[in-house]
C-alpha positions in Angstrom: 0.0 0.0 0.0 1.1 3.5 -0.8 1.4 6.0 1.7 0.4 9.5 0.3 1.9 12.5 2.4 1.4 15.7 2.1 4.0 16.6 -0.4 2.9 14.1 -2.7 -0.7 15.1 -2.2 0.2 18.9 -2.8 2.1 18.0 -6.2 -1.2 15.7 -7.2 -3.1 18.8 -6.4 -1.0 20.7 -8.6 -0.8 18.0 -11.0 -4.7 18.2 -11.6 -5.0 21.8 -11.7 -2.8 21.7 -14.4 -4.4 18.8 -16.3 -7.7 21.0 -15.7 -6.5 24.4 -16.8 -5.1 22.5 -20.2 -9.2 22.1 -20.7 -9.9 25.6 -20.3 -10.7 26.8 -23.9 -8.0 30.1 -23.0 -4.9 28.9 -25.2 -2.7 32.0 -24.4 -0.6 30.5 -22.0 0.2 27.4 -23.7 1.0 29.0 -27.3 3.8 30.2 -28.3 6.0 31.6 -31.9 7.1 28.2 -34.1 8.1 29.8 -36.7 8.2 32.1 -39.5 6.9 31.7 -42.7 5.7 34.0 -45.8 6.1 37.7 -46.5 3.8 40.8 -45.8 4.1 44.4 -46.9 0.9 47.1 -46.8 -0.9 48.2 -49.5 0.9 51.9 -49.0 4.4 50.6 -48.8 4.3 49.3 -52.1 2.6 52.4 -54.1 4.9 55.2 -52.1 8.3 55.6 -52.3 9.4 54.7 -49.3 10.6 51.4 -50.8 10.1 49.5 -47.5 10.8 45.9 -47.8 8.5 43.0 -46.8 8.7 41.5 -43.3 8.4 37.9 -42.5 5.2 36.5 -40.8 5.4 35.1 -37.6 2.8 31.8 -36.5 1.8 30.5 -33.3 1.5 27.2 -32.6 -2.3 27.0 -31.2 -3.2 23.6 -30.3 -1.0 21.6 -32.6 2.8 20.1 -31.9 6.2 20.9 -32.4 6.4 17.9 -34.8 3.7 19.4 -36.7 5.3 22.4 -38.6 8.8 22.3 -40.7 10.3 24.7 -42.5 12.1 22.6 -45.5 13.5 24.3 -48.6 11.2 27.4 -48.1 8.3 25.0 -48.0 6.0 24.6 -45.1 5.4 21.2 -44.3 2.5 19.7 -41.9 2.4 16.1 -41.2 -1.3 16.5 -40.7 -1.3 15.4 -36.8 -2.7 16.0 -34.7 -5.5 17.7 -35.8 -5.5 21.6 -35.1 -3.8 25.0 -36.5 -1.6 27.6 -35.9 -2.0 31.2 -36.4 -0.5 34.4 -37.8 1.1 36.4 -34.7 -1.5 39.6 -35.2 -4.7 40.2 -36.8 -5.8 40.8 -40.3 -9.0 42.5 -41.6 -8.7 43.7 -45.4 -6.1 42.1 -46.8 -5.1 39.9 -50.0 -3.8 36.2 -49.2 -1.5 34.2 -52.0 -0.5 30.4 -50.4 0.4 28.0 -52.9 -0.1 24.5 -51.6 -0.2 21.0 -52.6 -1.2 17.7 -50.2 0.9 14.4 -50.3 -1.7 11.8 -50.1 -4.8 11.0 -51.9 -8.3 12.8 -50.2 -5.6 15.0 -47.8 -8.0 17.6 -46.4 -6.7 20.9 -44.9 -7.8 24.4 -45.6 -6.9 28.2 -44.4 -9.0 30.0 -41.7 -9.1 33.9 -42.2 -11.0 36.7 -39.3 -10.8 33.6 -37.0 -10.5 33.7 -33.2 -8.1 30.8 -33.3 -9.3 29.6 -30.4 -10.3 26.0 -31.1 -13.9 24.1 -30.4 -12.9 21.5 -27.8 -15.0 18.7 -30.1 -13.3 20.0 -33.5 -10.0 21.3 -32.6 -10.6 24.0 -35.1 -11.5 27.6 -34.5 -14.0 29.9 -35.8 -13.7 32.2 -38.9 -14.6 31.7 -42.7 -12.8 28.0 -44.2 -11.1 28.3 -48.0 -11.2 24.7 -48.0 -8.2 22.7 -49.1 -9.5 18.8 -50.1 -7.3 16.5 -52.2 -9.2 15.3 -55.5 -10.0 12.2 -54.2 -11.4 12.8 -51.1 -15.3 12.6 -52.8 -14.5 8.9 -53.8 -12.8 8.3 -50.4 -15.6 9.6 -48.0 -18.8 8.2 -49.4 -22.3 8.1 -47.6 -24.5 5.2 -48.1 -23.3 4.5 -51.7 -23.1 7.9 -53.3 -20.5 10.5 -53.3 -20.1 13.9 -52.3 -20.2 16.4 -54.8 -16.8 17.4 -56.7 -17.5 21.0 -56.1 -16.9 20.1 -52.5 -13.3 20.2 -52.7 -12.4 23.3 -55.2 -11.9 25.9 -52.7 -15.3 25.8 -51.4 -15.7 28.8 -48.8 -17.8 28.9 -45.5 -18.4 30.2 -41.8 -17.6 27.7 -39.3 -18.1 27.5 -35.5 -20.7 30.6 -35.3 -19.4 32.9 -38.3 -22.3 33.7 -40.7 -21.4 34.5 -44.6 -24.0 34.8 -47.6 -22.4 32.2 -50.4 -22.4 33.5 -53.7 -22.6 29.8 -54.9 -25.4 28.2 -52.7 -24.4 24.7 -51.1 -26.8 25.0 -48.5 -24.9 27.6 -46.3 -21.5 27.2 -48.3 -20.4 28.6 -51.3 -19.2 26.0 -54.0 -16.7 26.6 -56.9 -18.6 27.5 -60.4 -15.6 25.3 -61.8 -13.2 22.4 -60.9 -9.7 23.7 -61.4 -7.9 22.6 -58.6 -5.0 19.9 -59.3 -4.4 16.3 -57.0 -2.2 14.9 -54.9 1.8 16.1 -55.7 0.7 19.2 -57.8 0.8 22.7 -56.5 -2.1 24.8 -56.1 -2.6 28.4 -56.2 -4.9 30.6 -54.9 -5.7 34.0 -54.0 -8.0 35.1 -51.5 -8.7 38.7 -51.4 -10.7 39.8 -47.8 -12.0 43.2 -47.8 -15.1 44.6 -45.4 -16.7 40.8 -44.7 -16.2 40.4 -48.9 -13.7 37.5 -49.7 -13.2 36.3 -53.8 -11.4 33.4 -54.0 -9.1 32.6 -57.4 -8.0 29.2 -58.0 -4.9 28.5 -60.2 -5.5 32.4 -62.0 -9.0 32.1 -62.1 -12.3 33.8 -59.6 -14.3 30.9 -58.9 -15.9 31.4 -55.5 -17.2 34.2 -52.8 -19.0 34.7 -49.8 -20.1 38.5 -48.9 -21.6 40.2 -45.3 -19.4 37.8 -43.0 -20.6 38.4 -39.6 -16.8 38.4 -38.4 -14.3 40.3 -40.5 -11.3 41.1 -38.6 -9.3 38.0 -37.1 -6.3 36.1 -37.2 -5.2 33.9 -40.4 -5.0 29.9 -39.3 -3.0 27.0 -41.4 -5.2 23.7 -40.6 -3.7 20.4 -39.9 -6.3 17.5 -40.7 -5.5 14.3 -40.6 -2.7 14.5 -43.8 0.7 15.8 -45.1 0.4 19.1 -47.1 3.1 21.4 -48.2 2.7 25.2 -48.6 4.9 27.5 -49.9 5.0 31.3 -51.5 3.0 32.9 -48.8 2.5 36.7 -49.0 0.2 39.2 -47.5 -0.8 42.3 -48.8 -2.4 44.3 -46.2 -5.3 46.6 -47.2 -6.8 50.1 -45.9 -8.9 49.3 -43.1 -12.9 49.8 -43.1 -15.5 49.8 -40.6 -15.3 47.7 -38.5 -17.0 47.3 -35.2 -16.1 45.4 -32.5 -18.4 42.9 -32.8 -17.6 42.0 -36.3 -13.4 41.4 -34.6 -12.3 38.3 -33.0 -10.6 39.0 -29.5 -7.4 39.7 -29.5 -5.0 36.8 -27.7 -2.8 38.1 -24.8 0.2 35.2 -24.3 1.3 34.8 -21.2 4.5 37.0 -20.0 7.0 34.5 -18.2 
């Protein structure tokens, strides 16, 4: 039998607060800087003549692990796992997004998450803010329901609220909006697209073209969130342009995240 003293019992107390404050949905304390990866430069720096160069981007690891994230050969890698994301270091609210990206493994699924609160759902592991989905080709033929498949336009960049964010699709899939064409490459080949966010507007192009939008999204100042889901994707050629700011209230701005001084 094992006598418990009171040291022991005083570090098992401490021991369970800790487990117990993991569980509070608060991240701040446990998150800190992984990385850097991309470029950004404002709108104004490039059309004056100030000639100021861009700046790298700094993420924070939210709710992922260190093994998550690599830098290799100016590529972002994710191994997928576990599921989660990790966020830009400050907020965003009119800006334009270019990520190039291509996933390793057939029906990969990953996406970006722009205006989010990266604070993640404790069932998900994902935060809120408007999804540009990132799905592999093959993920319809991988993920079928009762003998039928999910539509193609699923995976082409479709773009919706998630987690309490409200957007009105300009290509109807129930409350998502779906690509109005397939041009997004599989597995091995890099994607492109830009995503331009402006005053709760966002146009998504897909490999040069405009092929999807949402307007009136109910959040429209947040931080930008790279998902890891379950599968290997690569990312690469990440810039920012930062845009002049609208009107934004503060209920349409996700909280901002104060990490914990130590």
């Amino acid at each position: 039998m094992k006598v418990i003293t009171n040291v022991s019992l005083k570090i098992t107390l401490v021991q369970l607060f800790l487990v117990m404050a993991v569980g509070i949905p608060d991240f701040a304390a446990a998150q800190g800087t992984v990385l850097s990866f991309g470029k950004e430069v404002n709108l104004m720096d490039i059309t004056s003549n100030t000639k100021k160069k861009e700046t790298a981007i700094k993420w924070i690891d939210v709710n992922t692990s260190p093994d998550t994230w690599k830098i290799k050969k100016e590529e972002l890698v994710c191994s997928g796992n576990p599921i989660g994301v990790m966020r830009s270091e400050k907020q965003y609210e009119n800006f334009l997004l270019h990520i190039e990206w291509k996933h390793m493994e057939a029906g990969g699924n990953s996406g970006v998450f722009v205006w989010s609160d990266a604070k993640p759902d404790k069932d998900s592991r994902l935060p809120n803010g408007v999804e540009v989905q990132m799905l592999e080709l093959d993920w319809v033929n991988l993920n079928q329901h009762e003998g039928k498949k999910p539509p193609i336009a699923y995976v082409h960049g479709e773009l919706f609220g998630v987690n309490g964010v409200k957007t009105i699709p300009d290509n109807p899939r129930g409350e998502r909006s779906k690509s109005i064409v397939n041009l997004c490459k599989g597995k091995g080949e890099w994607n492109t697209y830009v995503v331009t966010c402006i005053d709760g507007v966002i146009k998504l192009s897909v490999n040069g073209v405009v092929v999807n939008g949402i307007s009136q999204s109910s959040q429209k100042k947040g931080y930008i969130c790279l998902e890891s889901e379950g599968a290997p994707i690569h990312f690469r050629n990440l810039k920012i342009i930062e845009l002049p700011s609208g009107i934004t209230s503060a209920e349409q701005t996700a909280a901002e995240i104060k990490l914990a001084r130590h």
